[in-house]
N, C-alpha and C positions, 0 to 999 in steps of 0.2 A: 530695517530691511536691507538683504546685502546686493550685493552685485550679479549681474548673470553673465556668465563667459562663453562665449558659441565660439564653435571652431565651424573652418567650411574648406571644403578640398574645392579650390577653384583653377578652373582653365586655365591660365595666363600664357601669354607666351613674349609677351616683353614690359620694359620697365612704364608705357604709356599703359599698359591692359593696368597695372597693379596699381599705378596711379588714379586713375578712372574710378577702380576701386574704393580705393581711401578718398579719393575727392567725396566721392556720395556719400560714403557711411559717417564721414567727419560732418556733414551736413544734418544727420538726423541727430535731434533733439534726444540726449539721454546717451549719447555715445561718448562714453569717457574712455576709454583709448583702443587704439588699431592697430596692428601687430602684424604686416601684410609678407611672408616669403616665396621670391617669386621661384626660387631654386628649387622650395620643397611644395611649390605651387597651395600655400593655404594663407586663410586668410584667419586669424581669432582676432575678436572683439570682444570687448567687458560695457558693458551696457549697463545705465541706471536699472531700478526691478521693474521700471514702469515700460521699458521697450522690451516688446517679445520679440522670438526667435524668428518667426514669419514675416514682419518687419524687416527683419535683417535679412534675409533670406532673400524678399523680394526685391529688395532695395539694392541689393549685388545682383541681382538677375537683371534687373534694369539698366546694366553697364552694357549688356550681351553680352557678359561671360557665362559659359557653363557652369555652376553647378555641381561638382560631381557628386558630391555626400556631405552632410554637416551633422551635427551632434550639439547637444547643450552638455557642457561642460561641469560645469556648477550652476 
């Protein structure tokens, strides 16, 4: 089984918003790596096939960041 890569246009507006970020998603179980720019304000993730999108989704929302649009990648 391969990997699944979500991309997510997120709010941020400094270096503690993006941190906050990565602190949580490094915490879920199946997150092999996180790729966070706050310049182009997005966040992509590659996840084990066993963590879905919604997972990740919600688990950044849980920061209070916005949100803006995400996409499954591969």
């Amino acid at each position: 089984m391969s990997d699944h890569k979500y991309h997510f246009d997120v709010k941020m507006s400094c270096s503690g918003c993006s941190s906050a970020v990565n602190r949580v998603l490094n915490k879920l179980d199946g997150v092999k790596n996180v790729d966070i720019s706050l310049e182009k304000q997005t966040v992509d993730v590659v996840t084990s096939n066993a963590l879905g999108y919604d997972t990740v989704l919600q688990t950044i929302s849980k920061t209070g960041k916005q949100v803006i649009g995400g996409n499954v990648v591969e």
